[in-house]
C-alpha positions in Angstrom: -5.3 -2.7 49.7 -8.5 -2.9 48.4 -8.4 0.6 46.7 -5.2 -0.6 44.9 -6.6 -3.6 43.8 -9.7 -1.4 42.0 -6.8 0.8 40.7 -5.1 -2.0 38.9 -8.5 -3.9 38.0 -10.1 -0.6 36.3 -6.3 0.2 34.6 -6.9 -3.1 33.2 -9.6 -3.2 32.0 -9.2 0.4 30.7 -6.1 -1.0 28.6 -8.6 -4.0 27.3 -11.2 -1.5 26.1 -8.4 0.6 24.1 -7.0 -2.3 22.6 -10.1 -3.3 21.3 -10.2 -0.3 19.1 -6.6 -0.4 17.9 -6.9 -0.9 14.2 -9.9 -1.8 11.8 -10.9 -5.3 10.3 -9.2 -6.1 6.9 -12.5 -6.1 4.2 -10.2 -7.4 1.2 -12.1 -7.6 -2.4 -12.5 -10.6 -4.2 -10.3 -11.8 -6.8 -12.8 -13.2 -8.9 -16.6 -11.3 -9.6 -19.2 -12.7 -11.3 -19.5 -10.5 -13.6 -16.2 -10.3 -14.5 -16.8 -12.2 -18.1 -19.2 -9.1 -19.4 -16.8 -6.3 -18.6 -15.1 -4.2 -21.4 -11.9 -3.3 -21.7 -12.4 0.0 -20.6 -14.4 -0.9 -17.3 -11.5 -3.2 -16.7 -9.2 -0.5 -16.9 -10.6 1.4 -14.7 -11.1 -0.8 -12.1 -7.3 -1.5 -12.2 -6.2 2.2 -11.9 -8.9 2.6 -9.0 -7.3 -0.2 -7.2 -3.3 0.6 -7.8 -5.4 4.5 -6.3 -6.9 2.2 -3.0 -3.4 0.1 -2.4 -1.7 3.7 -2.9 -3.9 5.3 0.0 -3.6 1.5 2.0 0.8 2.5 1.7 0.1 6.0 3.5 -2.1 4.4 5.9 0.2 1.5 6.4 3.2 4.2 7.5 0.8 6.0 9.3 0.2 3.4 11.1 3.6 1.9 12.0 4.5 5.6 13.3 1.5 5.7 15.9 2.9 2.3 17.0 6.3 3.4 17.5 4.7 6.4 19.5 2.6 3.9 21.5 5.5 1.5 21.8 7.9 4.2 23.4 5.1 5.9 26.1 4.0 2.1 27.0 7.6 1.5 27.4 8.5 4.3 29.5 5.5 5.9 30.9 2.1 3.8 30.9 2.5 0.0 30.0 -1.2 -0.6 29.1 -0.8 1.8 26.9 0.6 -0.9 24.6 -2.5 -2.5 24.1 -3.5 0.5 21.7 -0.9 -0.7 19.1 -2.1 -2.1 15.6 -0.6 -5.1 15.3 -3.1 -6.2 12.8 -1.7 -6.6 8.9 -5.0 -4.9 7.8 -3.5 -3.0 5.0 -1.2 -6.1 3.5 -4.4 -7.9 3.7 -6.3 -5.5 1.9 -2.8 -4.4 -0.8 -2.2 -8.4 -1.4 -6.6 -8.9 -2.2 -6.1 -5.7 -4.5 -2.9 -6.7 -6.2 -4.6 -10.4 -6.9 -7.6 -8.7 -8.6 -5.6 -6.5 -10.6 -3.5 -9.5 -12.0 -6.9 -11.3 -12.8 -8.4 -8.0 -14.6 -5.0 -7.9 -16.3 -5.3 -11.8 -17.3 -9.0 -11.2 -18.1 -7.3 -8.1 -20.4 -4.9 -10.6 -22.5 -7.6 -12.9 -23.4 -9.6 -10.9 -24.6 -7.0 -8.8 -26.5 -7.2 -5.5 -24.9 -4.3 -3.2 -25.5 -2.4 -0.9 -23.5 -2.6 -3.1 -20.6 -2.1 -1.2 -17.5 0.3 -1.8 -14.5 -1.2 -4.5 -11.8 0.4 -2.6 -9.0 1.4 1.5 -7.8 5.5 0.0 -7.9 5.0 -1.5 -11.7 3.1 2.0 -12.4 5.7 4.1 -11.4 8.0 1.8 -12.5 6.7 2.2 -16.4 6.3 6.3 -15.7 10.2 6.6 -14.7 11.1 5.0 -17.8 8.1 7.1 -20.3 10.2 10.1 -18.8 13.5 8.6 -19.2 12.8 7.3 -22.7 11.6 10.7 -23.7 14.8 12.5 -22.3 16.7 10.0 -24.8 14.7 11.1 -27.2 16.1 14.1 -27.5 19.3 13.3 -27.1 19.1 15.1 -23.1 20.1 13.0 -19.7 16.9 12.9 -17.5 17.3 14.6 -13.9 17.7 11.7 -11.7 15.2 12.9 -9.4 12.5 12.8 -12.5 13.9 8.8 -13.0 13.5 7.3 -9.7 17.2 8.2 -8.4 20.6 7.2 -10.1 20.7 3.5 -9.1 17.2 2.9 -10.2 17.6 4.4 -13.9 21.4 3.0 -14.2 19.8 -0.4 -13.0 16.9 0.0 -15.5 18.6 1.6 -18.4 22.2 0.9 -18.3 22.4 4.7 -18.4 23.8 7.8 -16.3 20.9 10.5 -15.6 22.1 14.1 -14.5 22.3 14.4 -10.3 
């Protein structure tokens, strides 16, 4: 009885310890720097590719992470139960894709006022967004239809375009 009891207790407490280290803390940026007023266009710029970069690696890890649960969900659910306390049920990459996202549209704001041009995209979906339709409007160009593959897929270029592209 007692043996069982210290069998349960250390499973337990095991299952605690694990779930503990399921996932990392969310360490979003800040919207708003202080320096933010002396930056040039260019610095600007660059901050906003390196962050549509970050929120492009936070996507992988975000997948990555939602199949380790799944794997975790179905051998807690069959085979070990505690074993569901090692699931990451913490949003850390939305945290950390929403802060980035919000700084980008600030840059971008920052951008317009003071007159920079060729503002860039805020986020990695508005960035390939504006590269599917560079390649598509360069197909039209010379007189070609893209390869839908090259334009996001029929349904995306007919949506965007109003156009066929070649399957």
């Amino acid at each position: 009885m007692l043996r069982s009891h210290l069998l349960v207790s250390a499973a337990l407490s095991g299952a605690l310890l694990v779930s503990a280290c399921a996932g990392r803390e969310a360490r979003p940026i800040d919207t708003v720097k202080a320096t933010d007023g002396q930056m040039s266009c260019q610095l600007m710029i660059a901050e906003v590719q390196a962050n549509n970069s970050r929120a492009r690696s936070l996507i992988k890890e975000k997948n990555d992470s939602e199949g380790k649960n799944v794997a975790v969900a179905v051998v807690g659910a069959i085979l070990f139960w505690p074993a569901l306390f090692a699931m990451d049920l913490k949003k850390t990459e939305e945290i950390e894709m929403r802060a980035l996202h919000d700084r980008n549209r600030h840059l971008v704001n920052l951008m317009g006022q003071k007159q920079c041009v060729n503002l860039p995209p805020t986020s990695p979906a508005e960035a390939d967004r504006k590269n599917r339709l560079k390649r598509a409007k360069e197909a039209q160009k010379t007189g070609a239809q893209p390869d839908c593959a090259d334009v996001g897929g029929y349904e995306t270029y007919y949506k965007e375009t109003g156009n066929v592209c070649r399957i």
